[in-house]
VOMI-654958 format. One line per 10 residues: number of its first residue (from 1); their letters; for each residue x, y, z of N, C-alpha, C. Coordinates in pm, 1 decimal. Each point is the difference from the previous one (the first is absolute). Last residue first. Layout:
N
NUM = A = X Y Z X Y Z X Y Z ~ ...
// end
This chain:
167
167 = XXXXXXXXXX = 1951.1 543.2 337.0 139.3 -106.6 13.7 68.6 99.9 80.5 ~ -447.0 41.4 -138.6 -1.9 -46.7 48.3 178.7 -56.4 88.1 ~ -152.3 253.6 -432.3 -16.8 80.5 152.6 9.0 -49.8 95.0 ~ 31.0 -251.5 -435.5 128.1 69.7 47.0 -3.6 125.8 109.0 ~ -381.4 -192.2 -223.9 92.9 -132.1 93.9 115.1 61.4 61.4 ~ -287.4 270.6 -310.3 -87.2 3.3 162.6 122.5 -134.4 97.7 ~ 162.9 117.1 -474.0 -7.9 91.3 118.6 -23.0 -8.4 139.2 ~ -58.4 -318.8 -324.5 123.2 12.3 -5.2 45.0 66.4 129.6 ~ -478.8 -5.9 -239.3 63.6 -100.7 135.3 146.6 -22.9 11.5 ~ -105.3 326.6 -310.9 -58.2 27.0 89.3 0.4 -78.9 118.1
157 = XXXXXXXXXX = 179.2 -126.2 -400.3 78.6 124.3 63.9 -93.5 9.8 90.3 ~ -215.3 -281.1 -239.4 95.0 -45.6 60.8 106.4 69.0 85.8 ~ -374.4 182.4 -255.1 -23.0 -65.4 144.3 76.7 -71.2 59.6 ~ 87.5 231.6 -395.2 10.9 100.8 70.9 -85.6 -115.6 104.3 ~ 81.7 -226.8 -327.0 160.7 2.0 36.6 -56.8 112.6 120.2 ~ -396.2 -317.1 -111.9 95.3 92.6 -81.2 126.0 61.9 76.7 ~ -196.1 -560.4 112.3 -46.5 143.9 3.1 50.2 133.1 -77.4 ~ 72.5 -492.0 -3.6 -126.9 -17.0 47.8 -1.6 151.3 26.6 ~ 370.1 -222.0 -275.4 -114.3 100.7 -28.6 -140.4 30.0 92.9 ~ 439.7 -261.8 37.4 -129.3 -89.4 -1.5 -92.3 69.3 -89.4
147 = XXXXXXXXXX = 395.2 241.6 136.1 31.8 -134.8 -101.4 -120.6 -74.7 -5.7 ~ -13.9 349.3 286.6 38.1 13.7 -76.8 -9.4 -54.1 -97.8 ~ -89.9 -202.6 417.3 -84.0 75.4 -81.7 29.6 25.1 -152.1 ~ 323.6 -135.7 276.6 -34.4 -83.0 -33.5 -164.9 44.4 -63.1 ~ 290.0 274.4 222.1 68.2 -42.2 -142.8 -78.3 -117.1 -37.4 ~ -191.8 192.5 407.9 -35.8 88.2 -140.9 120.5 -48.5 -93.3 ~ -153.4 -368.1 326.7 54.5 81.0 -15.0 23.8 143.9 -92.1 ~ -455.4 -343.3 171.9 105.8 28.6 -86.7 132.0 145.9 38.4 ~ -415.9 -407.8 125.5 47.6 85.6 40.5 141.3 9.8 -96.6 ~ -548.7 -213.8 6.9 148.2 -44.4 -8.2 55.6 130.8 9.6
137 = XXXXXXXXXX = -396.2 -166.4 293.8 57.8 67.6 -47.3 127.5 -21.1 -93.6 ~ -473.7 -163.3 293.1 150.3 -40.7 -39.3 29.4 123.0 -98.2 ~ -366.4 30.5 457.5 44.0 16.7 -153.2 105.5 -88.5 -48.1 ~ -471.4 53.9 391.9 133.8 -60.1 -6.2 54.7 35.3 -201.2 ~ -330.4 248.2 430.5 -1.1 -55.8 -170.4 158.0 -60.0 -6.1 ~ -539.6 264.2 306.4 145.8 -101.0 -44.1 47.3 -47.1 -82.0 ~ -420.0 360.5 247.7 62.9 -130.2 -132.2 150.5 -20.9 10.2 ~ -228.1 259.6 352.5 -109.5 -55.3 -99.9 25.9 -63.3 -121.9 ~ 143.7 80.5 584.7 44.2 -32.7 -172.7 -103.2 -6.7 -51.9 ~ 6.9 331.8 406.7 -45.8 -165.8 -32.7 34.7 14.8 -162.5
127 = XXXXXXXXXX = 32.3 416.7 263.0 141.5 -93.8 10.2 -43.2 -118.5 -34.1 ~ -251.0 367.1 1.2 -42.2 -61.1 80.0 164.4 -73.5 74.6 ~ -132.2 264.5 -411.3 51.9 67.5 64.2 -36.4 -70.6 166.4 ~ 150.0 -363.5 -391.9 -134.5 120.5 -8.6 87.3 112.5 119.4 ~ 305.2 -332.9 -352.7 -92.6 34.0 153.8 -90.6 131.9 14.0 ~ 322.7 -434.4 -355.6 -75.5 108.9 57.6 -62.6 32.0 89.5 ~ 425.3 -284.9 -166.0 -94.4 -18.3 56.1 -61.0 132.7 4.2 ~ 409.7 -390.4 -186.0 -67.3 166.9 1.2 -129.3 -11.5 81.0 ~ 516.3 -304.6 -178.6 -175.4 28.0 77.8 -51.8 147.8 27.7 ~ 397.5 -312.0 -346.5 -34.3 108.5 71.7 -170.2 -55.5 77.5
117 = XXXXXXXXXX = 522.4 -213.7 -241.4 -184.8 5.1 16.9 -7.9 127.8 34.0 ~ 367.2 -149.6 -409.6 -12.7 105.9 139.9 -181.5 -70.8 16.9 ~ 496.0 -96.3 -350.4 -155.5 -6.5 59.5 -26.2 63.5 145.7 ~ 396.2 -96.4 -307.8 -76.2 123.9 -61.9 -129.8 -46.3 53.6 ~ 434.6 -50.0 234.0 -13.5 -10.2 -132.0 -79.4 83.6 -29.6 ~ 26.7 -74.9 427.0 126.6 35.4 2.1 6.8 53.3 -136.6 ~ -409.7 -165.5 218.3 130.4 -104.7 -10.0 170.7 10.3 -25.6 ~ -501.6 206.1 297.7 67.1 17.8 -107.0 126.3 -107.8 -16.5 ~ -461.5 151.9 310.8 98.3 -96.7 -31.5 73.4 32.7 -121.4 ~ -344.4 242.8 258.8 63.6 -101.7 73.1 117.0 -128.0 -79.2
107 = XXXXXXXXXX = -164.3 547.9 -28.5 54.5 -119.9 -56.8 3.1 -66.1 116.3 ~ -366.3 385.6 30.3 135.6 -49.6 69.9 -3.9 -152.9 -144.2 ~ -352.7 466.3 107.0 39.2 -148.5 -62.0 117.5 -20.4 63.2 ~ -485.3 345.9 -2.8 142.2 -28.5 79.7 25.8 -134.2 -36.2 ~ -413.2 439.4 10.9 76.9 -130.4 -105.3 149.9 -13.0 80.4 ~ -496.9 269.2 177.8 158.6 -35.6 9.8 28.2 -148.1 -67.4 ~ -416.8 409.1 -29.0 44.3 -136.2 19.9 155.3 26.6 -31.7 ~ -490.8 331.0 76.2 154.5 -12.2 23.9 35.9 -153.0 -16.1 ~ -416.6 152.2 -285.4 -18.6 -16.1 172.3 222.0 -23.4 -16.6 ~ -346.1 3.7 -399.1 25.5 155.6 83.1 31.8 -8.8 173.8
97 = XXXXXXXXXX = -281.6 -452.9 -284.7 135.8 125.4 -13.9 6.4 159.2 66.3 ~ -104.3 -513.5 163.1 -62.1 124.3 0.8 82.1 85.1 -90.1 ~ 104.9 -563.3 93.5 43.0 126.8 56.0 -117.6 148.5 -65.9 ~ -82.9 -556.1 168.0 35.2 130.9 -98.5 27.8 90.7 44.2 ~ 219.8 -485.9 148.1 -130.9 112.1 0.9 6.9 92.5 -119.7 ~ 315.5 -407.7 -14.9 -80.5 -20.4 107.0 -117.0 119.4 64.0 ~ 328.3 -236.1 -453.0 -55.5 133.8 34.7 -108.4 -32.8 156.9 ~ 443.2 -142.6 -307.6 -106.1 -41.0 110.4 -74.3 90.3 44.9 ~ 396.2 -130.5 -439.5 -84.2 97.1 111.2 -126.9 -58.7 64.8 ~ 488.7 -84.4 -310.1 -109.4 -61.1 37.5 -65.6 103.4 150.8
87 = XXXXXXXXXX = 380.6 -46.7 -446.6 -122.1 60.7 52.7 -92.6 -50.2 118.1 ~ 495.3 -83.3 -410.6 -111.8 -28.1 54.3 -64.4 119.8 134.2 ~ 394.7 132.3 -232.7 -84.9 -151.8 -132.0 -73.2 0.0 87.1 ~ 205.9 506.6 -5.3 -107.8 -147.3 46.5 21.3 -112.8 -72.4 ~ 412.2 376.5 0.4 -162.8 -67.5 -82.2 -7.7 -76.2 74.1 ~ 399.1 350.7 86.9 -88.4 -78.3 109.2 -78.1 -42.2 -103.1 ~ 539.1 223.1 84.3 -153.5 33.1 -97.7 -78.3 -121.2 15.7 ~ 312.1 121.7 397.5 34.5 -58.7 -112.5 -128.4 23.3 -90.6 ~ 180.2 81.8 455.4 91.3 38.3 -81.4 -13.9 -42.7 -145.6 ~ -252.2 -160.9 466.9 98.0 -44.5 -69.9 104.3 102.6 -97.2
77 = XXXXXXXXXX = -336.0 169.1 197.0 96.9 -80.6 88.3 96.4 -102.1 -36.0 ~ -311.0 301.2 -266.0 69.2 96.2 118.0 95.2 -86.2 114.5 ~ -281.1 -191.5 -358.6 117.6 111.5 -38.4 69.3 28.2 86.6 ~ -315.9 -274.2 169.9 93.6 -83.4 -114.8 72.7 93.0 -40.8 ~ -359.8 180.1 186.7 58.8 -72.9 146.8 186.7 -79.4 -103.1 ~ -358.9 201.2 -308.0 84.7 118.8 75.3 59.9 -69.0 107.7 ~ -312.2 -268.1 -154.0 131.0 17.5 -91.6 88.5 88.8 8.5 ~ -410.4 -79.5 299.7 105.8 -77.7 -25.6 143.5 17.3 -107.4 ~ -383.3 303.6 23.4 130.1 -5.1 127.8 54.2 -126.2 17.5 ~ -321.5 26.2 -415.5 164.6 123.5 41.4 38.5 3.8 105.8
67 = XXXXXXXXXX = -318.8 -362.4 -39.7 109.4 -1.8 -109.8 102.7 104.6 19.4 ~ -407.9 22.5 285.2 96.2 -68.5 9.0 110.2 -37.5 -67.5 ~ -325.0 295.4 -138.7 76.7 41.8 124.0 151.0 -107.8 12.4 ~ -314.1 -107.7 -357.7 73.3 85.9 8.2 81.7 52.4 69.6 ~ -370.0 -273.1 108.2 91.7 -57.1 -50.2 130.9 70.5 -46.7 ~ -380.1 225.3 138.3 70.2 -51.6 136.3 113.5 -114.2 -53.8 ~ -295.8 123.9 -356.0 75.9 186.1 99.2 106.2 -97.5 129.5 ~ -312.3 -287.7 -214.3 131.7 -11.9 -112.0 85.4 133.5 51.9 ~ -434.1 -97.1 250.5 136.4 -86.7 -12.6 107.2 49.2 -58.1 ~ -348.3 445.6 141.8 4.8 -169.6 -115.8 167.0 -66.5 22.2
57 = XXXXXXXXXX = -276.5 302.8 367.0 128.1 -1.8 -123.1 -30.1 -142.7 -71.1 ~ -464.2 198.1 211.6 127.3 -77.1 12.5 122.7 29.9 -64.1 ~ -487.0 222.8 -33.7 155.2 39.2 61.8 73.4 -77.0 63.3 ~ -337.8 -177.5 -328.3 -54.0 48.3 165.4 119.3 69.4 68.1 ~ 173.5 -293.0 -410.0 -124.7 50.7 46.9 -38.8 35.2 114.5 ~ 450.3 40.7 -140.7 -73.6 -84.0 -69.4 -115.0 45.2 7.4 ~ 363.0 374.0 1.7 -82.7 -121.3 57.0 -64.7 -64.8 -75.2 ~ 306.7 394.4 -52.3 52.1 -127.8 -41.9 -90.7 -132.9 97.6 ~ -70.7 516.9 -48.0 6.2 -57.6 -166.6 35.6 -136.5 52.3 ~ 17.1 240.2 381.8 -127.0 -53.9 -17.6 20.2 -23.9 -110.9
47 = XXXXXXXXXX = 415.3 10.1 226.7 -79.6 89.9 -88.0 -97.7 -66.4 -15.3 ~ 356.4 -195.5 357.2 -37.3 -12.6 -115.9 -102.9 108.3 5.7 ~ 407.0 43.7 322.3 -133.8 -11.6 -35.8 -40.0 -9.0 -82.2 ~ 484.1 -23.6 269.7 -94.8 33.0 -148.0 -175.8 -45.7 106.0 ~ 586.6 -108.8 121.6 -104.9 40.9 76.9 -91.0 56.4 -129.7 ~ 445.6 -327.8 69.1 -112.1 62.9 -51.5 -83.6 76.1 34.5 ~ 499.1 -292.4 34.2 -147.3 14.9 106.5 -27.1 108.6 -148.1 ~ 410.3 -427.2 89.4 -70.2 109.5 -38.3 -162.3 47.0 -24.0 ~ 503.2 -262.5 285.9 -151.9 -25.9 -77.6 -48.9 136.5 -21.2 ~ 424.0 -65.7 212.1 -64.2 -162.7 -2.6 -137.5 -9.3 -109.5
37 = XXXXXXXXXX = 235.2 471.7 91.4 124.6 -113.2 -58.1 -32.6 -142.2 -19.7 ~ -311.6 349.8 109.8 67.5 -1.2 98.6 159.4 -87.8 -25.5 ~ -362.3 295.7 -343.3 55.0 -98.4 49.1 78.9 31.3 105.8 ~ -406.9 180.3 -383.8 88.0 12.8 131.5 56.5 -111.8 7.8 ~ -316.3 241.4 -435.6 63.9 -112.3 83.9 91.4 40.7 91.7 ~ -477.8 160.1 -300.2 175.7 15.9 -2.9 37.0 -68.8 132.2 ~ -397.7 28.2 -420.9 48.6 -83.2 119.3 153.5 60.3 68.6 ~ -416.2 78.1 -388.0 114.5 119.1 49.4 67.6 -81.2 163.9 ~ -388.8 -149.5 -322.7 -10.5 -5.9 133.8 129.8 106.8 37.3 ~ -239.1 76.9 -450.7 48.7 -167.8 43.8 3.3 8.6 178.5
27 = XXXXXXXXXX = -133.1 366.4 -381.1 -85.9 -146.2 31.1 46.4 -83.2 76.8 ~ 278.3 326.5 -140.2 -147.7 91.2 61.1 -66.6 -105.0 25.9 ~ 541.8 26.0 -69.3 -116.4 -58.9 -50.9 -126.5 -8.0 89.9 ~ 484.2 124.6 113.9 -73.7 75.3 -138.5 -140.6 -12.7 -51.9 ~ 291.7 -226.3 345.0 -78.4 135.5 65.5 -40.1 68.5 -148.3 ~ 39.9 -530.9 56.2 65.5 109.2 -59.8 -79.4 134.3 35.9 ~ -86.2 -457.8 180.3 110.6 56.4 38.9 51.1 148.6 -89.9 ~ -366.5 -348.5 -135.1 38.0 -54.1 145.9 90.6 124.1 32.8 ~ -63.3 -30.4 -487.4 -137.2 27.2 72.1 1.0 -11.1 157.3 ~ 420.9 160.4 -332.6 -83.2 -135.1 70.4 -97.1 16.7 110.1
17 = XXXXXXXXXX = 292.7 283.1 -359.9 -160.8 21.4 23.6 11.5 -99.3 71.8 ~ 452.3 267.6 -13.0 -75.5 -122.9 -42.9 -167.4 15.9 28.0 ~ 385.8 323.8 104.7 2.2 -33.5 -100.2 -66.2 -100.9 -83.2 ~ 72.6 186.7 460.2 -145.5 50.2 -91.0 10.5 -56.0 -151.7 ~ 257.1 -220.8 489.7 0.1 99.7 -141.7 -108.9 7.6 -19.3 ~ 205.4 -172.1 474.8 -126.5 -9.1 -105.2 65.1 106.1 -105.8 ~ 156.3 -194.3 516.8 90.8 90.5 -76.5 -144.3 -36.4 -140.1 ~ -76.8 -149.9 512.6 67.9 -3.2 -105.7 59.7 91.3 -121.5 ~ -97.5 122.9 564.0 -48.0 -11.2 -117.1 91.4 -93.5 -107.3 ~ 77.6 -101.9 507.3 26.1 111.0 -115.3 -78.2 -32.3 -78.5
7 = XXXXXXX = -37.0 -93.2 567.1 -40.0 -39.6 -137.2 61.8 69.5 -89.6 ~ -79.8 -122.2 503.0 99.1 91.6 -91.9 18.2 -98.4 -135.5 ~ -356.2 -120.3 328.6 3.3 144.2 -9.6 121.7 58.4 -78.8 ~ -293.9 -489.6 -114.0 111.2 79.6 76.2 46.6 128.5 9.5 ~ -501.0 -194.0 -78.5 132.9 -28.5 -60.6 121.8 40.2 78.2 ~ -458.5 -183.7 183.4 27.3 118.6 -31.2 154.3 -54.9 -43.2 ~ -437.3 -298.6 131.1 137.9 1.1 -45.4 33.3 133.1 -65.2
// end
């Protein structure tokens, strides 16, 4: 399963450390994201710092994955600020670190309100899945952020922005 050829980059700040996605941050995975408008893609290689044992990626790395391109699948398509409530991953091989893998999610369901699923899935440079992951999400408007406090005013401007490229 190769992603779709016309693809745009997502739009990312440096302004944040998040260990999954922030190009600032030396330890984390530096994830940056594509989309065809249906779903959003990945391409990375985990850093030997982040294996379990025996140059495996450790779970909780591949758990990670899945969490940020899912939730990026939820920003970016829905239009809306994204928290996990729930998680659930399947891990069906190991993955090697230092080897090419493709992350890729899609909403399958949203209610309109403030919930969102998602599925995700990782892939070796083979194209065979190596873990899977179903999410819930509650999903937020940035006025409704705002007022919730779930984030600071300069990330709210910021998803303000990245939404308003879209329109």
């Amino acid at each position: 399963m190769n992603p779709p050829k016309k693809l745009r980059e997502l739009p990312n700040s440096r302004n944040h450390n998040c260990f999954g996605c922030s190009p600032a941050n030396p330890s984390g995975l530096q994830m940056k994201f594509l989309t065809d408008g249906e779903a959003v893609y990945s391409q990375l290689e985990v850093p030997e710092h982040l294996c379990g044992w025996s140059n495996i990626v450790h779970g909780g790395v591949l758990t990670t994955i899945l969490d940020e391109i899912m939730s990026w699948s939820a920003i970016h398509l829905l239009k809306r600020i994204a928290l996990t409530r729930t998680l659930t991953v399947e891990f069906l091989k190991p993955v090697p670190v230092g080897r090419a893998l493709r992350a890729e999610a899609r909403v399958r369901e949203a209610d309109g309100k403030n919930d969102a699923i998602t599925d995700g899935v990782i892939y070796d440079p083979r194209g065979d899945a190596c873990a899977r992951a179903t999410a819930n999400f509650k999903v937020f408007s940035p006025a409704v952020a705002r007022r919730l406090g779930i984030a600071d005013e300069a990330t709210i401007q910021w998803f303000e922005r990245i939404f308003a490229l879209d329109e």
